[in-house]
Residue, then its C-alpha position, 0 to 999 in steps of 0.5 A: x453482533x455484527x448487525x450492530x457494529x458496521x465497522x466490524x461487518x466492513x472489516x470482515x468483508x475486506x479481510x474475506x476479500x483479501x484472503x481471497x485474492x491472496x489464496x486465490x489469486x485476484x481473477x476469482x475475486x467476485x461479490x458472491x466469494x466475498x460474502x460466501x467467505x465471510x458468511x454474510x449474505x450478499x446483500x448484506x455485503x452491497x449495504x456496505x461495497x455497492x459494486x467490486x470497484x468500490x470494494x477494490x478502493x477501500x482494499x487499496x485505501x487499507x494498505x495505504x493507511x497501513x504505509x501512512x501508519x508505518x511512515x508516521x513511527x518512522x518519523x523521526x522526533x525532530x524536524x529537520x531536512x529529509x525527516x519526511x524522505x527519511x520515513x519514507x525510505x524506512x518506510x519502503x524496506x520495512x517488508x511485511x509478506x502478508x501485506x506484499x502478497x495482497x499488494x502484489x495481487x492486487x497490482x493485477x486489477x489495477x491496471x483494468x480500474x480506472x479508479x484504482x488507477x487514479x487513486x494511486x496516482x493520486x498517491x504518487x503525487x502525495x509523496x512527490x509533493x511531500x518529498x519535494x517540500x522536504x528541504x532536499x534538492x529537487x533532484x535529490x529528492x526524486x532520485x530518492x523517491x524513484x529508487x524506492x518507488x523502483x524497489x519497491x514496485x519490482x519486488x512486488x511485481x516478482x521482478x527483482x530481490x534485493x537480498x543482504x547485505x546489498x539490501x541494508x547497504x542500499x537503504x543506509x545509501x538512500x537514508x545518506x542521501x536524504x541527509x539535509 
């Protein structure tokens, strides 16, 4: 089945890869354990990831069209100033632990890949392009921006924990300041 759907093979494989590094931490994410887990041979798993920094891409490619995803049902319905901002916000509260896990394994290699670099601060520059457009003071807009950048950043990275209610007052806060 999976010779004749490649789409299939590819989710496979990235699903294997994330397991792994969410079990196992990301230092014991190797080719071989990718095919050994997903139990295709690992030529089979080089037809679709030519190398680990390639694999390592369409991991972060995934979780960013996750968040692309989740952003798009938070806009809301009617344009107005701050709709993008807004989503945003709503966006970077919405907790899911499976996603914080492989993200917070993640952010460990990204620092040793250069494209892994360059690809989110390509994804940075996105966001800030988009919020600065959004009909909000310039400064208003990144203050917003960096405050869920910073909350978000720090939770993965073990740093902070915002627990309720301070959670829910901080995003009624920032959703208030994203007001046109």
């Amino acid at each position: 089945m999976r010779k004749n759907n490649p789409q299939a093979t590819r989710e496979l494989l990235l699903q294997a890869a994330a397991t792994i590094i969410v079990e196992n931490g990301a230092h014991n994410l190797t080719l071989e354990n990718v095919a050994k887990h997903a139990s295709i041979s690992k030529g089979g798993l080089l037809h679709h990831f030519p190398n680990k920094e390639n694999l390592l891409l369409e991991l972060m490619n995934h979780l960013m069209q996750t968040f692309e995803q989740n952003l798009e049902q938070q806009l809301e319905p009617e344009p107005s100033p701050g709709r993008w901002t807004r989503a945003y916000i709503r966006t970077t509260f919405i907790a899911d632990p499976e996603e914080q896990k492989l993200t917070q394994a993640l952010s460990s290699l990204v620092m040793s890949h250069p494209q892994l670099i360059q690809y989110l601060k390509n994804a940075y520059a996105f966001a800030e392009e988009r919020m600065l457009s959004d009909g909000l003071p310039a400064a208003r807009a990144t203050a917003i921006r960096l405050a869920c950048d910073g909350m978000w950043l720090g939770e993965i990275g073990g740093l902070i924990s915002i627990k309720e209610p301070l959670r829910q007052e901080l995003l009624e806060e920032l959703l208030e300041m994203a007001k046109g």
